[in-house]
Every structure is written in structure tokens, then in C-alpha cells.
N, C-alpha and C positions, 0 to 999 in steps of 0.2 A: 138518891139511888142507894138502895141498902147492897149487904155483903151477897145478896141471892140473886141482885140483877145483875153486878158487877161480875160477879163466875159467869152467869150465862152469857154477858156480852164477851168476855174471856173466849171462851169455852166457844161461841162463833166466830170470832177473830182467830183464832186456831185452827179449826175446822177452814175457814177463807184460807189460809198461809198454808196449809195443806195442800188443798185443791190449786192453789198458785202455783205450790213448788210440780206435784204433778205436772201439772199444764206446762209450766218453762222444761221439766226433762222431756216432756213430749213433743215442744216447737226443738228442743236440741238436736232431737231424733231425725226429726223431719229435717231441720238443717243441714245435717249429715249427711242426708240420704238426697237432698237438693243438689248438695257440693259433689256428692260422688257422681249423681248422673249429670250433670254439668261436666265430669272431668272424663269419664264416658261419651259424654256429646264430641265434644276435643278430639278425644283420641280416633273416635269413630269418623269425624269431619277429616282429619287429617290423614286416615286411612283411605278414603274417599275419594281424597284429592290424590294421592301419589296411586291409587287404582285406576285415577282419569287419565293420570299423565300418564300409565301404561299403556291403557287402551289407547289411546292419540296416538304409541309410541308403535305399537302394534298395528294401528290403521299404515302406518306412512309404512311400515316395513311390505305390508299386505299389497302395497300400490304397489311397490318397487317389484315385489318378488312378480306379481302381473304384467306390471311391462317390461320385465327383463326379459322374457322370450320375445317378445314382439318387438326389442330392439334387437337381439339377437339375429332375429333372419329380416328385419331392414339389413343389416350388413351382410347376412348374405347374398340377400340379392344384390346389393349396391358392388360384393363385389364379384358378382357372376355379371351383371351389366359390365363394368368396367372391363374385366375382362373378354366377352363377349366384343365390344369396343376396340379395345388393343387388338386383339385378332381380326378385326376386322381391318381395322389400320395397317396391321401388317401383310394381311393378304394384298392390301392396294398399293401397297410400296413396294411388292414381292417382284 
């Protein structure tokens, strides 16, 4: 192998270690940009989750604030009957 093959086999073993190092700053890039939206997925899943547990938090509140009137005038009829009752009682003992 003379001094002319040897520089060209050089000379493409250079040119490859080039094109490598390229490539490896290009997969770093992409690494980067993996880890970021991974750590983006996280935060967004965990956003997610504590949005669910409002909503959940806000259905039971949604129930209550609906059958609060509708317990509301149970008791007052229960206590228009009752009293209705006593007066009636009292008019039979009068």
C-alpha cells in the first residue's frame, strides 16, 4: 500500500469520524428533545390528574347544591304535617 492509498484511506476515515461525530450531536439533539417532552408528558399527566379530582370535586358539590332544596321543603312539609297534627291533637283534647 503506497503513501497515495494510505492519505486516501486517511482522508475517508476522516470524512466517516466526521459524519459520526455529526450523527452522535444529532441523536444528542433528539435525546434532548425526547427528555424534554417526556418531562412535559409528567407534568401535563399530573395536570390532568389534579383537573380530574376537581371535576369529581365539583360533580359531588353540583349533587349537594341540587338536593339541598329538595331537602329543604322535605322539612318543611314534615314540619307543616307535624304541626298540622299537634293542632289537631289539641283541638281533640280541647
Amino acid at each position: 500500500m503506497g503513501d497515495e492509498q494510505t492519505n486516501a484511506a486517511i482522508a475517508r476515515m476522516e470524512e466517516q469520524i466526521k459524519n459520526m461525530d455529526r450523527r452522535m450531536g444529532n441523536l444528542e439533539k433528539l435525546t434532548e428533545t425526547v427528555n424534554s417532552l417526556a418531562l412535559s408528558m409528567e407534568r401535563l399527566t399530573a395536570s390532568m390528574k389534579q383537573t380530574e379530582e376537581n371535576v369529581d370535586q365539583l360533580k359531588v358539590d353540583v349533587i349537594e347544591l341540587h338536593d339541598k332544596p329538595i331537602k329543604r321543603w322535605e322539612t318543611v312539609i314534615a314540619a307543616l304535617i307535624s304541626t298540622l297534627i299537634g293542632l289537631g291533637i289539641g283541638l281533640l283534647f280541647k
